[in-house]
C-alpha positions as CSV (number, residue, x, y, z in Angstrom):
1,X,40.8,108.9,88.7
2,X,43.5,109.2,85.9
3,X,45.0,111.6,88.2
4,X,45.5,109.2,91.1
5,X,46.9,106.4,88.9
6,X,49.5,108.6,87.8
7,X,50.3,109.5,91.1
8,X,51.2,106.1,91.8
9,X,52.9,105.6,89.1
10,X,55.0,108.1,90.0
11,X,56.0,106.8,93.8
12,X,56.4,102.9,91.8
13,X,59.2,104.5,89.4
14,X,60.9,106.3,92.5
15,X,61.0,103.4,94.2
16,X,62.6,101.0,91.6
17,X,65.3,104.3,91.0
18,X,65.8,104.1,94.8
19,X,66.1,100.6,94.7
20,X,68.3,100.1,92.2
21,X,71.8,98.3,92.9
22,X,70.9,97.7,96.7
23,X,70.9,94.4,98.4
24,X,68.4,93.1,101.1
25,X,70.0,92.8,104.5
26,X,68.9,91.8,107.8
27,X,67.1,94.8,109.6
28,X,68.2,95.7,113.0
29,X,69.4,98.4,114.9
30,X,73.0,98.4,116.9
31,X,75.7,100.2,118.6
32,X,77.3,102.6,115.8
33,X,80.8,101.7,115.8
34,X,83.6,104.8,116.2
35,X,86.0,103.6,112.9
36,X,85.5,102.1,109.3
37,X,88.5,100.4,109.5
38,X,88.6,98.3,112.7
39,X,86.8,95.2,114.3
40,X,86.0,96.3,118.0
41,X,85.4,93.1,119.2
42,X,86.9,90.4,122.0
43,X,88.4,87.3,120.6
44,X,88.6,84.6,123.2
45,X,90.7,81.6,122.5
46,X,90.1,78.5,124.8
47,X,92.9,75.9,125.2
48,X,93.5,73.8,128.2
49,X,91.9,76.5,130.3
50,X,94.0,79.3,129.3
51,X,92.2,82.1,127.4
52,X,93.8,84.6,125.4
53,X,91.9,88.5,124.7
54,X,92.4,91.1,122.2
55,X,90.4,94.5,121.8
56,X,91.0,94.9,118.2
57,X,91.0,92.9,115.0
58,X,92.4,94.5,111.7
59,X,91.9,93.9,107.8
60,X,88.3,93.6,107.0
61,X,87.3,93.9,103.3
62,X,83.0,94.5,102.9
63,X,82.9,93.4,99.0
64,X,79.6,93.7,96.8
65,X,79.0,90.6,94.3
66,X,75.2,90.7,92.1
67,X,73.3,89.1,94.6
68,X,75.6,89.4,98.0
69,X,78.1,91.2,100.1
70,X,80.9,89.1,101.6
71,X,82.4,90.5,104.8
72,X,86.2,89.4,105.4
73,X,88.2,89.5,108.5
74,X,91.4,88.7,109.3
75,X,92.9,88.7,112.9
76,X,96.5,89.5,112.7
77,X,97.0,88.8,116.4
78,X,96.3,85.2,116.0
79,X,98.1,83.9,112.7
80,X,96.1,83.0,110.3
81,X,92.7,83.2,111.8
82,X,90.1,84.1,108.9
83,X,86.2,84.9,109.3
84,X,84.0,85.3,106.2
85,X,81.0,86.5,106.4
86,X,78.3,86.6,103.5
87,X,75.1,87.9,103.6
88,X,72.9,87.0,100.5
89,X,69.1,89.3,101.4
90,X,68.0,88.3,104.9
91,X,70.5,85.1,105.5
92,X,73.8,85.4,107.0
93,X,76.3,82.2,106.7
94,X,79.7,82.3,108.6
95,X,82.3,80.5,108.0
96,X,85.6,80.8,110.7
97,X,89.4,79.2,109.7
98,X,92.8,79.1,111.1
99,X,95.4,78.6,108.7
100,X,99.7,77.9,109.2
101,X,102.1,76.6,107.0
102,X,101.3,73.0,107.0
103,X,97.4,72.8,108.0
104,X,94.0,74.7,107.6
105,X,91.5,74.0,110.8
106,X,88.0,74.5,110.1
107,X,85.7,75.7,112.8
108,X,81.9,73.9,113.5
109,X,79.9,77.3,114.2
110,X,77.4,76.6,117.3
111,X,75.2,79.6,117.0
112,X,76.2,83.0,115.7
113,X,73.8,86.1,115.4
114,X,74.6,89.4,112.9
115,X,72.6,92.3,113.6
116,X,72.9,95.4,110.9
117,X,71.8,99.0,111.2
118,X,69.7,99.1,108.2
119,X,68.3,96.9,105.6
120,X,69.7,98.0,102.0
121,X,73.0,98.9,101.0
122,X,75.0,100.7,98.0
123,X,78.6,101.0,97.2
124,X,80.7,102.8,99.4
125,X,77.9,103.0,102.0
126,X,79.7,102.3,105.2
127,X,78.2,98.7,106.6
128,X,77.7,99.1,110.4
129,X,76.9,95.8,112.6
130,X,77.5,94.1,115.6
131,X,78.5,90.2,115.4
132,X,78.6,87.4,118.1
133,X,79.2,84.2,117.6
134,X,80.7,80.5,119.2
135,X,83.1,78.1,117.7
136,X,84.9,75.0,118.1
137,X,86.5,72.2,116.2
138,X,88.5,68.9,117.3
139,X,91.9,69.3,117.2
140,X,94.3,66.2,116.9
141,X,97.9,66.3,117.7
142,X,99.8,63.6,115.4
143,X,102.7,63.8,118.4
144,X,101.3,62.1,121.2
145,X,97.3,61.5,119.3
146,X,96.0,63.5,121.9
147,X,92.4,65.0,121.2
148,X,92.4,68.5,122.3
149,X,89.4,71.0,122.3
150,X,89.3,74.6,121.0
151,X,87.0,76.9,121.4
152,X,86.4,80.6,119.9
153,X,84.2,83.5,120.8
154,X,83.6,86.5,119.0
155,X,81.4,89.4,120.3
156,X,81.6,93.1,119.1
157,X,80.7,95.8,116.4
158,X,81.8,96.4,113.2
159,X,81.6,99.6,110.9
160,X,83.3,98.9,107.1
161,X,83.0,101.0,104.0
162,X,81.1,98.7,101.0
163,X,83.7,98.6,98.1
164,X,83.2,96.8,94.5
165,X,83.8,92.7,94.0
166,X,87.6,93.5,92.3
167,X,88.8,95.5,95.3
168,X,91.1,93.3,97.2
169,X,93.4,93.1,100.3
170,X,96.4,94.7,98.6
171,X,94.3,97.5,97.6
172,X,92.5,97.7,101.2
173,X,96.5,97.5,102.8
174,X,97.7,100.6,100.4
175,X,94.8,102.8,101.4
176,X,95.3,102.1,105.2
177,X,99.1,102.8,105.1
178,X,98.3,106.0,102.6
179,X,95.8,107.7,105.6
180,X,98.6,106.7,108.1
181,X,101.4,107.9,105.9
182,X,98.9,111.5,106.0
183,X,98.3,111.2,109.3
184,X,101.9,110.8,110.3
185,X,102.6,114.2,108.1
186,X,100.2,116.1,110.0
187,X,102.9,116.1,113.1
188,X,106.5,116.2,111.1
189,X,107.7,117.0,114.9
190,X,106.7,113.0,115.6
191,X,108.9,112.0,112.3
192,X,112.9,111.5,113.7
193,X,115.4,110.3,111.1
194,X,113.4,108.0,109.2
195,X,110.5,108.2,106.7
196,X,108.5,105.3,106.0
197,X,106.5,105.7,102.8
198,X,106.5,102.0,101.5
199,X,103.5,99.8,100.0
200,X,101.5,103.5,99.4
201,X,101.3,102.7,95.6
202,X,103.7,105.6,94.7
203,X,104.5,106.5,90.9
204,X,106.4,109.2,91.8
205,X,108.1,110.8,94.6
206,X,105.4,112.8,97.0
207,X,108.5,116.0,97.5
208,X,105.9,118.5,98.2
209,X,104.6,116.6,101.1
210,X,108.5,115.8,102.4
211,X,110.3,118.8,101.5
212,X,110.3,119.9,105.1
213,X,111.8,117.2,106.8
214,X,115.4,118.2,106.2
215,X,116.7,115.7,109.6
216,X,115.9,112.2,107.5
217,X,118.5,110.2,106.7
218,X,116.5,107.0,106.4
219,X,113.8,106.4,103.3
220,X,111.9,103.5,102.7
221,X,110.2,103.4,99.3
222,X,109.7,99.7,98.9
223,X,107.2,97.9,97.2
224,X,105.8,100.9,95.3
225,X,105.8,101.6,91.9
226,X,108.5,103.9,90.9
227,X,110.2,103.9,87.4
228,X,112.9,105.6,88.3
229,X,115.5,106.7,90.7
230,X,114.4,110.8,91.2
231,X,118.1,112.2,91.9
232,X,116.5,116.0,91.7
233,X,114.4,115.3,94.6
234,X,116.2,113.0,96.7
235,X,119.4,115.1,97.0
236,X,117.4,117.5,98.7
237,X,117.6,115.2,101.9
238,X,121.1,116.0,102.7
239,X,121.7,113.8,105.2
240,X,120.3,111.1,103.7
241,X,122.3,107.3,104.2
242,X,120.1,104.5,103.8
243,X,117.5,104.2,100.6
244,X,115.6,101.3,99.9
245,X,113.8,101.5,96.7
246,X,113.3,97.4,96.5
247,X,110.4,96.1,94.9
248,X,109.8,98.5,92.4
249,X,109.9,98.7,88.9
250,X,113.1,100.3,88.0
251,X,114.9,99.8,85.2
252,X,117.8,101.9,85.5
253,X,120.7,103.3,87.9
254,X,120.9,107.3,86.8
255,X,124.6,108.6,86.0
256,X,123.9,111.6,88.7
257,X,123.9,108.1,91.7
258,X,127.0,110.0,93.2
259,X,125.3,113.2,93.9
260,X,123.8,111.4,96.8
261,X,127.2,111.0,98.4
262,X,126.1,110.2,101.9
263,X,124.8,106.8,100.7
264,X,126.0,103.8,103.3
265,X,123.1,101.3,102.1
266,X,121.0,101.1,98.5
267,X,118.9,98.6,98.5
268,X,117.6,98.0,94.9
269,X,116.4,94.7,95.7
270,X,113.7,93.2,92.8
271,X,113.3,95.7,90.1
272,X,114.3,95.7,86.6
273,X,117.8,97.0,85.9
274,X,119.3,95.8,83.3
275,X,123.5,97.2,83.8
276,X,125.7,99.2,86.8
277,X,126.9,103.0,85.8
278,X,130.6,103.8,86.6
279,X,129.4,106.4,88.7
280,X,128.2,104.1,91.1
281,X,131.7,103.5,92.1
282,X,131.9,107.0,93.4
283,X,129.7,106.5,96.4
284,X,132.5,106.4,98.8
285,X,130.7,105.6,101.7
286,X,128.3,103.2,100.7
287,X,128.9,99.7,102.8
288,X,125.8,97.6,101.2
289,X,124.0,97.7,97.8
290,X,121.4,95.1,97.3
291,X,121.2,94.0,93.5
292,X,119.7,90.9,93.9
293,X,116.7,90.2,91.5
294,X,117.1,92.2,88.8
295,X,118.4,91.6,85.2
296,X,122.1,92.3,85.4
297,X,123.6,89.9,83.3
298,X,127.2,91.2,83.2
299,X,129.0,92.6,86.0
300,X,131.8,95.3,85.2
301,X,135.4,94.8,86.3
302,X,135.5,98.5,88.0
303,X,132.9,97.5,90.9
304,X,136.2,96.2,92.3
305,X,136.8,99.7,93.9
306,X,133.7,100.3,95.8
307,X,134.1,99.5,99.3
308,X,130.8,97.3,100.2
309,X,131.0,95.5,103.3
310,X,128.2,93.4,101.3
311,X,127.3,92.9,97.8
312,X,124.0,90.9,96.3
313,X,124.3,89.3,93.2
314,X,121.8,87.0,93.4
315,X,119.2,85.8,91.5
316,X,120.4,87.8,88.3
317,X,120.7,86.1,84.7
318,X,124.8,86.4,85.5
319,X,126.9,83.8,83.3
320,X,130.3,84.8,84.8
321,X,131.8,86.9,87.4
322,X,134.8,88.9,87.1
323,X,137.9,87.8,88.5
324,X,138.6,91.7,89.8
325,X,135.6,91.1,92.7
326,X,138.7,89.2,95.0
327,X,139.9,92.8,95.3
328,X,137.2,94.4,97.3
329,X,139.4,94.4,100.5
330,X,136.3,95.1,102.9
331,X,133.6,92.4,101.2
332,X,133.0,90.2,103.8
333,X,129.5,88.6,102.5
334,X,128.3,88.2,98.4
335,X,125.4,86.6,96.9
336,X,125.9,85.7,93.3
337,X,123.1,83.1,91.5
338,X,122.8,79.6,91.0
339,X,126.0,78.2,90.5
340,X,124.0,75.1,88.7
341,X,122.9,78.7,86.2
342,X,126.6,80.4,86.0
343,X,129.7,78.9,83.9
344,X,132.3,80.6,85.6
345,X,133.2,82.0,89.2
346,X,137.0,83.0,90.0
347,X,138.7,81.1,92.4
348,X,139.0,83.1,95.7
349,X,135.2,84.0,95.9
350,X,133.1,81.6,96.8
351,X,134.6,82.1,100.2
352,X,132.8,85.4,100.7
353,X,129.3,83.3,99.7
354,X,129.3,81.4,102.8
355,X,126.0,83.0,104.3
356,X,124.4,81.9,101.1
357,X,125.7,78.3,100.7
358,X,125.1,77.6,104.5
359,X,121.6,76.6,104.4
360,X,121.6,76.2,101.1
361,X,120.9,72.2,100.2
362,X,123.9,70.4,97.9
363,X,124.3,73.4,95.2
364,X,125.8,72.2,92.2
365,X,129.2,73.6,91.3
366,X,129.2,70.5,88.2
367,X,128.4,73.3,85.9
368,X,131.4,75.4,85.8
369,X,134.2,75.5,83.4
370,X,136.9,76.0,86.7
371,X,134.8,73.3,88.7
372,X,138.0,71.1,88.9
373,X,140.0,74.1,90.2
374,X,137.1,75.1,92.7
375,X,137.0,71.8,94.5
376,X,139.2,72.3,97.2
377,X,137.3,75.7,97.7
378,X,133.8,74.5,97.2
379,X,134.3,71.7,100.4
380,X,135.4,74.2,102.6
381,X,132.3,76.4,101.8
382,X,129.7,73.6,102.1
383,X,131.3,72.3,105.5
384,X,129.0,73.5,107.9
């Protein structure tokens, strides 16, 4: 007798260890789906008889909470359409909106069915289901207050890898582009001249992984997080013209800037740098450099000699520029900031910020110690 209670026991406490963390779901069987990172599914947009189809749907985020996992999906195809799905033990709610600039459209869901391959889940278990559902709201157009139906269907299968409450879009974004930055490196014979490796969450420059493509003369490192500007391992690409390092965190230009001598464009948009090296002057080739949004607050008279087609300025704690910038004979476009934030700019530029002030709505010159002497200069800029 004592023998069999421990015995069952025994199975209780490997059942609460087995149990542990999971969440009740809905138990069903379905069609296994053939990626974790895509909606196979058939969207269907009804509008005045015309539909619309897709075959795939991308950005879905499967999130565990305490007591529930919230499915998210987000079809690119049609701005703005958004489908949350939330599954709290054996109940399902779905909630489907389409979003623009001005409105958000909430959908009335007539009857929806979720079917999942097994009934518990853990952390990076991959969820695998199949979905189907019908939609519609009233839509009012405020032009001619015409009443206008649309309705949505959604049928297909799903397969999405269970990640923790804090993980979010951006992180779900960095690890798609990462396996597609991987991918892409598997067949350097598919990779021409330029090398996209922005948004992959870099600190450094991946080198090993890159050495080998000797042809690029275009890299993108946007929106990363670099600290600094590797000259070692980008003068290895020899060929190399256009860099973009915008969006980073950078906080200074490196003295060694003109051994990359083939430079045409350097995009340094957004970072943190603080002051321009002389050195930079030496890039005799280079037609654009992007500074805007930064914290340059002083400009040095010997930019004058570089040869930019365009220069940005903008957006940087600037008080005054120098008067040496009228002698950049090929400038044809310049950003500078505010003029309601700046005291002085010299006569003879603002004609080269006429891009800028084109769109721009009745920016105040009142500010500036030369306004007076600008006048003349300022009306011809604004006239449109």
């Amino acid at each position: 007798m004592q023998m069999r209670i421990i015995i069952v026991l025994l199975f209780l406490l490997i059942g609460c260890a087995n149990n542990r963390n999971k969440i009740g779901l809905i138990p069903e069987d379905i069609y296994l789906a053939e990626s974790d990172l895509e909606l196979t599914s058939n969207w269907i947009i009804t509008r005045d008889s015309f539909e619309v189809h897709i075959d795939t749907v991308q950005g879905l985020l499967a999130r565990k909470y305490p007591d529930s996992i919230t499915i998210q999906f987000s079809a690119s195809f049609f701005n703005g359409y958004r489908l949350d799905l939330k599954i709290i033990g054996d109940r399902y709610q779905i909630n489907l909106e389409k979003s623009n600039c001005m409105t958000t459209n909430q959908y009335n869901i007539v009857n929806s069915e979720v079917k999942l391959l097994q009934r518990e889940y853990q952390e990076q278990d991959s969820i695998k289901g199949v979905i189907s559902f019908k939609a519609d709201y009233i839509e009012e157009d405020l032009s001619d207050k015409n009443i206008k139906e649309l309705d949505v269907e959604l049928h297909g299968k799903f397969s999405i890898l269970l990640r923790d409450s804090s993980f979010t879009y951006r992180d779900l974004s960095r690890e798609i582009r990462n396996d597609r930055f991987n991918s892409l490196l598997k067949t350097p014979e598919k990779i021409e001249s330029r090398l996209d490796m922005s948004g992959l969450g870099l600190t450094k420059i991946p080198i090993e992984k890159i050495r080998s493509l000797k042809k690029i003369d275009t890299i993108d490192l946007s929106q990363n997080e670099l600290t600094k500007i590797d000259i070692d391992k980008l003068k290895e690409f020899d060929c190399l013209k256009y860099l973009d390092l915008s969006s980073n965190i950078i906080e200074s230009i490196p003295q060694r800037i003109d051994e990359l001598n083939c430079l045409e464009e350097l995009n340094l948009f957004n970072n943190q740098i603080s002051s321009i090296p002389k050195e930079l002057y030496k890039l005799e080739r280079l037609r654009k450099l992007e500074l805007e949004r930064n914290q340059l607050t002083i400009i040095p008279v010997g930019i004058s000699v570089l040869l930019t087609e365009y220069l940005g300025l903008g957006e940087n704690p600037i008080k005054r520029l120098p008067n040496e910038l009228q002698r950049m004979k090929n400038l044809n476009e310049l950003r500078i900031p505010k003029p309601k934030d700046m005291e002085y700019i010299p006569k003879g530029v603002l004609k080269l910020c006429k891009m800028q002030f084109k769109y721009q709505y009745k920016p105040d010159f009142t500010n500036l110690s030369n306004y007076k002497e600008l006048q003349t200069e300022i009306e011809e800029v604004l006239r449109k």
